[in-house]
Steps between C-alpha positions, in 0.01 A plus 500: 500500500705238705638169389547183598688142409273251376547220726818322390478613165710758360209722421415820678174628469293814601306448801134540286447327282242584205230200479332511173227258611219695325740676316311443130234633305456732207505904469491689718516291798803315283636888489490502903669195578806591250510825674534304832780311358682759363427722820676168735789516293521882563442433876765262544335166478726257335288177499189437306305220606240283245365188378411287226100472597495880595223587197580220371869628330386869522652619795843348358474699172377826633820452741699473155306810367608718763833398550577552128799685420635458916873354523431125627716591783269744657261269628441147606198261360340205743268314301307180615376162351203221627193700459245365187589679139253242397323210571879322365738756637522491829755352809827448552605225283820483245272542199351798709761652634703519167184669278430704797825682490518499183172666424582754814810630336352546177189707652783702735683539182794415712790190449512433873291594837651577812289285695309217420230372734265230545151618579394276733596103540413248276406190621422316186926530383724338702744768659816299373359611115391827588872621634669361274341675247503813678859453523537423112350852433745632711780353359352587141548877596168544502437545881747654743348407839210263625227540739156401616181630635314353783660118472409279850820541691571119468528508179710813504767297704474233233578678200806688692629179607553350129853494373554598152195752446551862531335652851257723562529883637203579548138499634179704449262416756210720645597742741371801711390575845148281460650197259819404770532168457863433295640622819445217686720260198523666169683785664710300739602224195619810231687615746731121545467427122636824373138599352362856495154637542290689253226515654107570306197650645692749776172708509227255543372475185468916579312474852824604658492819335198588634330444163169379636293644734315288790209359366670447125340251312744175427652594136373276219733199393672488791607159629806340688668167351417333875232452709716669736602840286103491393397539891813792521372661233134534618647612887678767327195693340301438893417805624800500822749389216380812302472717777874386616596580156386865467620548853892403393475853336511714800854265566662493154451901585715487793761368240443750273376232257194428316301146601621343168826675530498325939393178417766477178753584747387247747622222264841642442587523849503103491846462447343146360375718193653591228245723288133583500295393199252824478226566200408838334271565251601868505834663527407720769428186732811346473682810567356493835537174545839539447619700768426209699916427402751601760245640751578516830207389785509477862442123566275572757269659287518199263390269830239730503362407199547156516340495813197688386452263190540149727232641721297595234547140300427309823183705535420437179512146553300450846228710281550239239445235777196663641315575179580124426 
């Protein structure tokens, strides 16, 4: 496993992450998703990733449950505040922000995260209330570092601009070689402000490692939060998107490396990112994924694949256009 500084934090983290998104649930599928945890640690992984909506509180005490009895110094916990806990609980206002912590730590079984991190933005709290409150839980000990996840880069500029509230270091924005869009600003702003990338979703929701064959039926429940990540979404499970996808294997072979293990390793060699937020619901699967740390690719093969997957996205779309 290799490490890297957290933007301009003093925090250095593994470069995987362990999401625990759907990391919840009872026997033995709670069983399996302790094992992963306790298999991450093993592996190297330093930083554990969560939230408070994740099951609804579950994901943050099974994350408690397997970390039981591990020196607090082992390992690193990002947790994240905006989402609904209720039809009452929800944003990123004082009142919120303070019970949100609060109720975090106590389901972490934990006096302070590592990382605290708004969701999303809220639009409904002025920003002025929400960072100084961040900045209060900071101050309380109860925080070390702030970040967000996918905040409109204007607004990112605003809350680094305040005097008097504590910054942020870091970002989690969608990233892999069919979602490339924080390039083009996220990337670019980070990089002035000091503010690292952990970046969610490196495998396309799976596709990228080959998961689903051409002609795959859309999975159930899937939906983007835009109009635009809905239409991205759909391209991906087209049949020259899925095609593109299985034929990345033959290339992550050249490189010794599976297609999870390629398109992992695709991230990291942004110099932009700092880790890669990957999911396991088995141990096995993140071991794999793992070795995605420290490998070593030919960059033409990674133009390769990139140029195989715009092809296949802009095919996608003129069959989009067509069929319309």
């Amino acid at each position: 496993m290799r490490y890297r500084k957290l933007g301009s934090s003093d925090l250095t983290v593994s470069e995987i992450s362990l999401g625990t998104w759907l990391s919840y649930g009872e026997g033995e599928e709670r069983a399996r998703h302790i094992a992963c945890v306790r298999r991450a640690l093993e592996l190297g992984v330093t930083l554990f990733d969560t939230a408070n909506v994740y099951g609804w509180g579950e994901s943050e005490r099974l994350l408690a449950e397997a970390l039981e009895g591990v020196s607090r110094d082992r390992y690193m916990l990002a947790t994240k505040l905006w989402g609904p806990m209720n039809d009452i609980d929800k944003g990123l206002s004082r009142a919120q922000v303070f019970k949100q912590i609060d109720g975090s730590l106590s389901r972490l079984k934990t006096d302070y995260v590592d990382l605290y991190q708004c969701h999303r933005y809220d639009e409904e709290t002025p920003l002025e209330e929400t960072m100084e409150a961040l900045s209060e839980v900071v101050r309380q000990g109860k925080v070390r570092y702030l970040g967000f996840s996918e905040w409109p880069a204007d607004r990112i500029r605003e809350a680094m601009a305040m005097v008097g509230v504590e910054p942020f270091v870091s970002s989690q924005p969608q990233y892999s070689m069919l979602w490339r869009e924080p390039e083009a600003e996220v990337f670019p702003l980070g990089r002035d402000l000091g503010i690292g990338q952990l970046v969610w979703a490196p495998l396309a929701q799976g596709v990228l490692a080959g998961r689903y064959p051409p002609g795959a039926d859309f999975p159930a429940g899937w939906r983007g939060e835009s109009p635009a990540m809905s239409v991205h979404l759909r391209r991906w499970f087209s049949p020259p998107v899925l095609a593109a996808a299985q034929a990345l294997g033959p290339i992550a072979a050249e490189a010794g490396l599976t297609s999870a293990q390629f398109a992992v390793a695709w991230t990291l060699n942004n110099p932009d990112v700092t880790a890669a937020i990957v999911g396991a619901s088995r141990p096995a699967q993140l071991e794999d994924t793992v070795a995605a740390s420290g490998a070593r690719v030919d960059a033409a093969l990674f133009r390769q694949a990139e140029a195989l997957l715009t092809a296949a996205m802009v095919q996608a779309a003129h069959e989009e256009t067509a069929d319309g």
